[in-house]
C-alpha positions as CSV (number, residue, x, y, z in Angstrom):
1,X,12.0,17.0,-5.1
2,X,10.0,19.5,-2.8
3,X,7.0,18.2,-1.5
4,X,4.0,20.5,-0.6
5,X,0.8,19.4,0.5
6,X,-2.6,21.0,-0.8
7,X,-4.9,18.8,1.3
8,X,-8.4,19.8,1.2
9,X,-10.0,19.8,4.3
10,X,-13.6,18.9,2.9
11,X,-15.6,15.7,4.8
12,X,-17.4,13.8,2.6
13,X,-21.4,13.5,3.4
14,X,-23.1,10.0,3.8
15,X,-20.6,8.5,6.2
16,X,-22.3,5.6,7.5
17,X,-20.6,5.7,11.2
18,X,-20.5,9.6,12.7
19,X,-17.2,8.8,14.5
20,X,-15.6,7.7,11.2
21,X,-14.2,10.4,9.3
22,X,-13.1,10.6,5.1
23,X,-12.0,12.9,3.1
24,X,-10.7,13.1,-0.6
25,X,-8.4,15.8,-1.0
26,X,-4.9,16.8,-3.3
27,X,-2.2,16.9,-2.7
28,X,1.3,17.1,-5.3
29,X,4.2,15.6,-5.6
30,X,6.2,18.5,-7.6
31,X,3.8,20.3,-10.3
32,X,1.7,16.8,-10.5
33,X,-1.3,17.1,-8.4
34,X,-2.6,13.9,-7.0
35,X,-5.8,12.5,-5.1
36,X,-6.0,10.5,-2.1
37,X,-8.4,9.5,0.4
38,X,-7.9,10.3,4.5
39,X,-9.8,8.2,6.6
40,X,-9.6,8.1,10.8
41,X,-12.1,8.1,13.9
42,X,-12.6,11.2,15.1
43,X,-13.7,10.1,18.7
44,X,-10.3,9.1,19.0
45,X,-8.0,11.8,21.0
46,X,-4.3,12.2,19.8
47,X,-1.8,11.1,17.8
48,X,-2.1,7.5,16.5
49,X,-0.1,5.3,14.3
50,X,-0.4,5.8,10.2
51,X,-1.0,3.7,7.6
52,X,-0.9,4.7,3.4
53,X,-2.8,2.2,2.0
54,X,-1.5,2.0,-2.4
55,X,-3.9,0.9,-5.0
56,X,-3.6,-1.9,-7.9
57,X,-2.7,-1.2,-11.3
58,X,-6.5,0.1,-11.5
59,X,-5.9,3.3,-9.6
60,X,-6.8,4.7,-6.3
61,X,-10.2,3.4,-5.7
62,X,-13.1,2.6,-3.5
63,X,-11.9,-0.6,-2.8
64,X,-8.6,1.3,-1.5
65,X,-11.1,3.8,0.1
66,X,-13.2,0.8,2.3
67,X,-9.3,-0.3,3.3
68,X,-8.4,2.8,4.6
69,X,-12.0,3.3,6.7
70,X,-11.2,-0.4,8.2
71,X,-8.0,0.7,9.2
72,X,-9.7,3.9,10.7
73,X,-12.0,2.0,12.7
74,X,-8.9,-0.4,14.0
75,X,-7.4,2.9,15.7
76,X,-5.2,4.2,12.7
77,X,-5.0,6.9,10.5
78,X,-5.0,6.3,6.9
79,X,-4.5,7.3,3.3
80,X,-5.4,5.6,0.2
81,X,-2.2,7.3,-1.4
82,X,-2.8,8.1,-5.6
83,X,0.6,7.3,-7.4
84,X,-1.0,8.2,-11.5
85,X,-2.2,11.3,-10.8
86,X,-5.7,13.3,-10.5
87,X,-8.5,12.2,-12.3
88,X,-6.1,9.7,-14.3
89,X,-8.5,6.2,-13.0
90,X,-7.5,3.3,-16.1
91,X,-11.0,2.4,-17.4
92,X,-10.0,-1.2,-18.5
93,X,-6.7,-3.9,-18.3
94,X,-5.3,-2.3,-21.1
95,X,-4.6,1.3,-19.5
96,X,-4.1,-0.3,-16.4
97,X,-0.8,-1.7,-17.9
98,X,-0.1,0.9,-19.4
99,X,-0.1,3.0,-16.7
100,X,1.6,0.5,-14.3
101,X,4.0,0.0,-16.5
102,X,5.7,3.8,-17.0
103,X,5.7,3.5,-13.2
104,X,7.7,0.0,-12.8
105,X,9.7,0.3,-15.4
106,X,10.9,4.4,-13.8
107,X,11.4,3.0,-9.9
108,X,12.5,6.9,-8.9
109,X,9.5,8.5,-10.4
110,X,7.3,5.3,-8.3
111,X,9.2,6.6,-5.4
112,X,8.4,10.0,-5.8
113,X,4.9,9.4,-5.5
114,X,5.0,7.2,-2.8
115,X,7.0,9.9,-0.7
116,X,4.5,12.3,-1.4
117,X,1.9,9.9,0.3
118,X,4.3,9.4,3.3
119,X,5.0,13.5,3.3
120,X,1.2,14.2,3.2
121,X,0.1,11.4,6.1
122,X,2.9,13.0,8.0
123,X,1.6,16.3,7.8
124,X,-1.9,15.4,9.6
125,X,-2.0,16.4,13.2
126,X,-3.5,13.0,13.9
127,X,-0.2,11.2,12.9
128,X,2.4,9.9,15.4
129,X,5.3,9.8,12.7
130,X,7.7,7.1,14.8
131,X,5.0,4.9,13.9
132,X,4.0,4.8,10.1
133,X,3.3,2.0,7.7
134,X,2.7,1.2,4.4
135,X,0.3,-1.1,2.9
136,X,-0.3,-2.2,-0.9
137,X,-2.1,-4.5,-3.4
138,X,-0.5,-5.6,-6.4
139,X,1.2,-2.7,-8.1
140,X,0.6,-0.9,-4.7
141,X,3.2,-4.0,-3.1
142,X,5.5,-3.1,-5.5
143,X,5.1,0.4,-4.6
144,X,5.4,-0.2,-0.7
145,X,8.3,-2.2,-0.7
146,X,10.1,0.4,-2.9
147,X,9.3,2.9,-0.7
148,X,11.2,1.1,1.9
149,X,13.7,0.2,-0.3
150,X,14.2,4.0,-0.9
151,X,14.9,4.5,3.5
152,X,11.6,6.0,3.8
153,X,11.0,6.6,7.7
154,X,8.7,3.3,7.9
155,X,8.1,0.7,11.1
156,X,6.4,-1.8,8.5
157,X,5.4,-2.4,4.9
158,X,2.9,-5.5,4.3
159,X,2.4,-6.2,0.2
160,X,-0.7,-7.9,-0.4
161,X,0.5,-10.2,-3.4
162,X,2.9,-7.6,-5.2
163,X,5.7,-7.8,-7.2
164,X,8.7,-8.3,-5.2
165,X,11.3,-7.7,-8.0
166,X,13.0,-4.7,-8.1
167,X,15.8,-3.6,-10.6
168,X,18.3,-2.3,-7.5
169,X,18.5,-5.0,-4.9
170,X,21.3,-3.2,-3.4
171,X,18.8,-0.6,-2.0
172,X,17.5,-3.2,0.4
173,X,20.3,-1.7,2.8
174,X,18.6,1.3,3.5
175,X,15.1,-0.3,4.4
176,X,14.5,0.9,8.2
177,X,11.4,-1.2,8.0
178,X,10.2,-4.3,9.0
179,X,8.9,-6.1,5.9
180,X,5.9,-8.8,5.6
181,X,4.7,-10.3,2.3
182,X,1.3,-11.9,1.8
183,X,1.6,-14.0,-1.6
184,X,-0.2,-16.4,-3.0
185,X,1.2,-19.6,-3.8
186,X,-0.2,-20.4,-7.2
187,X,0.5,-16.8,-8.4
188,X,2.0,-16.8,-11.9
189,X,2.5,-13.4,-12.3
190,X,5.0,-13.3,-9.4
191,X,7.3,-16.5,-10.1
192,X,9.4,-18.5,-8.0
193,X,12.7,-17.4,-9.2
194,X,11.2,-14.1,-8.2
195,X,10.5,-15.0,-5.0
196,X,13.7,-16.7,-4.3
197,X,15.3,-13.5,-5.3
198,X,13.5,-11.3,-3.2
199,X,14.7,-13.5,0.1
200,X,18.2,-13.7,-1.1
201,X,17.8,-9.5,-0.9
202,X,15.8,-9.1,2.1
203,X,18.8,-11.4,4.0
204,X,21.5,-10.2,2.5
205,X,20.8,-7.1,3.6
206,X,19.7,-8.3,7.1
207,X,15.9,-6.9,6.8
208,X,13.7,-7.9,9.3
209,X,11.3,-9.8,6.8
210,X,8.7,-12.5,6.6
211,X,7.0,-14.1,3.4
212,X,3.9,-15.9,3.6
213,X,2.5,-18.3,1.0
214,X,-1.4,-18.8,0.7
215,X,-2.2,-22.3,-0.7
216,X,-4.7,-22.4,-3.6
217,X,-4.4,-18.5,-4.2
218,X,-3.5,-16.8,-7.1
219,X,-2.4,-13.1,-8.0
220,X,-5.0,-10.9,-6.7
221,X,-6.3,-13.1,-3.7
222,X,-7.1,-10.7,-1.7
223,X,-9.5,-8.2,-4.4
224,X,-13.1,-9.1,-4.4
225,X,-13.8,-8.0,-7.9
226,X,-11.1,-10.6,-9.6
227,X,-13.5,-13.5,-9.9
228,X,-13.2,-16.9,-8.9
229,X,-11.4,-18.5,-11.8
230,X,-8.1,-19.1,-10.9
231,X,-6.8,-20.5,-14.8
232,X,-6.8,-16.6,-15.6
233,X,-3.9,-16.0,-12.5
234,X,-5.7,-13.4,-10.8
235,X,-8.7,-14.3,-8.6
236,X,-10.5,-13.9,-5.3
237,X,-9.9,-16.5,-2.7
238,X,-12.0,-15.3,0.8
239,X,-9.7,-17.8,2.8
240,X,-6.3,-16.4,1.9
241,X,-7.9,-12.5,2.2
242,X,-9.1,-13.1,5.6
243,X,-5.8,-15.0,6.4
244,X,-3.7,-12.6,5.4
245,X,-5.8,-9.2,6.5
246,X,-5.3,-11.2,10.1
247,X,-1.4,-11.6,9.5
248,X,-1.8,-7.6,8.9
249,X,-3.3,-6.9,12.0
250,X,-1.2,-9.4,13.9
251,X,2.1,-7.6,12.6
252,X,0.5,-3.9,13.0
253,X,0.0,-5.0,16.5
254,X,3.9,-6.0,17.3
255,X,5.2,-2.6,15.0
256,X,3.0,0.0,16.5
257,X,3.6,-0.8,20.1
258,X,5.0,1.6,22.0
């Protein structure tokens, strides 16, 4: 499927730090047109290293858009990719399933959309392309570690507890990148069979991988706005986010050297 970017180069006003620069712009993937956010620091000179940042089953977000300035100010460039579409933002769980749903359950179609992310970060002037990531949260896991799974040109995916099934296991042999998975231990949405499974696929196919477990955390850990109450399976936990934002950082910093 062609891929043609239509990024708009419009800044958004109000950015708190001059130096920090966002932008929301389209771009398609075919005839759909989708919206992401860009975020880097313009003081920097250069190319730097990329990083698509993919949303929960709520859509492409602010929370997705704060990710992608943080990355920014760490020395990347990013973009909170949008895999449902313009203007298509689930208002409550319900959609959000929905919508998650036609995606997992059609892996080439998630694919698509992810590729167009990767195509349109690629395309920024700012972007050193031997050195591009992916990042996700939940759904946006699922996404990134199919993106790999489809050989995308990636040094590293992280998947901030996502679903690590995937319907084609076989596919791990074309992941070029290396693969780190932040998941909480209590999470019942992502079981242990699941999780056994996904290390029987990462080594079989002899994937540079690592999977961390987060005592006390639940699906969601790492999402401020999923409460505290972990009896409903998807909650905050401030000690596994900052945990595993730090095992980010810690693996950006061994992929992105040069």
């Amino acid at each position: 499927m062609k891929l043609r970017s239509m990024w708009a180069v419009i800044f958004l006003a109000g950015i708190a730090r001059a130096e920090i620069k966002g932008k929301t712009g389209d771009y398609k993937d075919g005839n759909t047109v989708l919206q992401g956010y860009l975020s880097y620091d313009d003081a920097i000179q250069g190319k730097r290293p990329g990083v698509i940042v993919v949303h929960d089953w709520m859509g492409e977000s602010p929370f997705t858009h704060d990710r992608a300035e943080q990355l920014a100010r760490m020395g990347y460039i990013a973009l909170s990719a949008d895999i449902y579409g313009k203007g298509v933002r689930p208002k409550d769980m319900k959609e959000a399933s929905q919508q998650a749903s036609l995606y997992k359950g059609n892996r080439s179609l998630l694919r698509a959309r992810a590729k167009a992310a990767l195509e349109t970060l690629l395309a920024q002037p700012q972007t050193d392309a031997s050195h591009v990531a992916a990042i996700g949260y939940c759904f946006g896991g699922t996404t990134a570690l199919e993106l790999a799974r489809s050989g995308a040109p990636l040094v590293g995916v992280v998947s901030f507890h996502g679903g690590l099934d995937t319907p084609t296991p076989e596919d791990a042999k074309n992941i070029k990148a290396k693969i780190l998975a932040l998941h909480g231990a209590d999470d019942p949405y992502v079981t242990p069979p699941q999780v056994t499974a996904f290390e029987k696929e990462m080594t079989d196919a002899k994937v540079d991988w690592q999977l961390v477990k987060y005592s006390g955390a639940v699906h969601a850990f790492a999402v401020p706005t999923a409460g505290s109450d972990n009896s409903k399976g998807a909650a905050y936990n401030e000690r596994a986010a900052r945990r595993s934002w730090q095992a980010m950082k810690d693996f950006f910093a061994e992929i992105f050297t040069r």
